[in-house]
Phi, psi and omega in degrees: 000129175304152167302319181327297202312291187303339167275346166263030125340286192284357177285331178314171189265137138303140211236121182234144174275083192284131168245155154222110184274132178291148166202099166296158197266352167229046204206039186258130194328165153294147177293288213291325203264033176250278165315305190308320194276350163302311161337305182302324217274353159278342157311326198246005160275323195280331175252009178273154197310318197287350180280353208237157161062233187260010179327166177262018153258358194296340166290283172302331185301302204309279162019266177325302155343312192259356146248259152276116193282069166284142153210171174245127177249125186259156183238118056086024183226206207002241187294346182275333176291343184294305186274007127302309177302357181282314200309138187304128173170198183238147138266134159230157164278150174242205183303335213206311185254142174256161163204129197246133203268151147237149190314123183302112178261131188335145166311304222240031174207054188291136176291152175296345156233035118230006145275357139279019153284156177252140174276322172262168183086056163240089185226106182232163218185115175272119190296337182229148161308127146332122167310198155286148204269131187293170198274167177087338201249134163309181168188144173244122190275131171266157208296135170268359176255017192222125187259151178215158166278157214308302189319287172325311226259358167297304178321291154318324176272356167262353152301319186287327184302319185280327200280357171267312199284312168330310194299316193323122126355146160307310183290299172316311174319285202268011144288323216285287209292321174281011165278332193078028173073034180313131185208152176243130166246135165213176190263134171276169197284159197270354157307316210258015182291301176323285212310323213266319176282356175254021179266359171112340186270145176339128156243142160258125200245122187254145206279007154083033170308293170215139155085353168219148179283153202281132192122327213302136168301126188231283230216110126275139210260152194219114089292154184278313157309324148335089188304084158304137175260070191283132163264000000 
């Protein structure tokens, strides 16, 4: 993408993808399976009927699109999670963890019952190593040098997810969506990171808001199907 490209991005009216995770204080979800599902849950918004044509979200997604794909993650429990779940949007489930995606709202024009949510003190911890990545399901390999908080670092796998489903084929798209988006995150080994960002496959290079420097490399995205433009 040109420096051009990118200013006239930022000229655009800006857009943020509010995400929100539950996290009861004595019940808070595993890291990794809070990112898959965050991941997901920007999949299944980017792919709802109301998001597309003439839905009544189909403005703001185009909006949002068309400028810098931000999102946020907020954290969540008892009543404040209850009037966000009120709220027009999606939830989905992990194993474990909820996360209810909402429709893209102006920066400065979060409804009021999540903009008194808090965005930092989103700190989750996997009790166990992540398993083997099932077969068939994508992955998003995360930077193995770069520490980010869970909330960030949520942001990020729903960056990578999209910037995978844009690379996709028509046919890859709707096996992936008739599947339920299987998808894995993990850190990938610091051996192989150099490789990966230069294998042709989605990178997400963040624009450097908060908690990283800007450029920085967070996610590549993985599919089997998924076509590398290997040079």
């Amino acid at each position: 993408m040109s420096s051009n490209d990118t200013d006239l991005r930022d000229e655009k009216p800006q857009f943020v993808l509010p995400l929100v995770v539950r996290m009861e204080r004595d019940a808070p979800p595993a890291r990794t399976d809070a990112l898959e599902t965050a991941a997901r849950a920007v999949m299944e918004i980017l792919t709802d009927a109301r998001s597309l044509g003439d839905g009544e979200w189909a403005p703001a997604m185009t909006d949002w699109q068309d400028a810098r794909i931000r999102k946020v993650v907020r954290r969540a429990r008892g009543a404040e999670w209850r009037r966000a779940d009120a709220l027009p949007g999606i939830t989905v489930t992990g194993e474990e963890a909820e996360v209810r995606v909402f429709p893209p709202v102006p920066l400065d024009g979060w409804p009021k019952e999540l903009a008194r949510l808090q965005v930092s003190g989103t700190e989750l911890d996997d009790p166990a190593a992540p398993g083997p990545v099932p077969e068939g399901a994508a992955v998003l390999w995360f930077n193995p040098g770069l520490g980010m908080s869970a909330g960030k670092a949520m942001a990020q796998a729903g960056h990578g997810a999209q910037l995978l489903w844009w690379a996709m084929a028509e046919d890859e798209r709707e096996a992936w969506r008739a599947a339920g988006f299987p998808l894995a995150v993990r850190t990938a080994a610091a051996g192989d990171w150099a490789g990966l960002t230069t294998s042709g496959l989605p990178v997400v290079r963040d624009a450097g808001f908060t908690e990283i420097a800007p450029g920085s490399c967070t996610v590549v995205s993985a599919f089997p199907r998924v076509r590398r433009n290997l040079k």
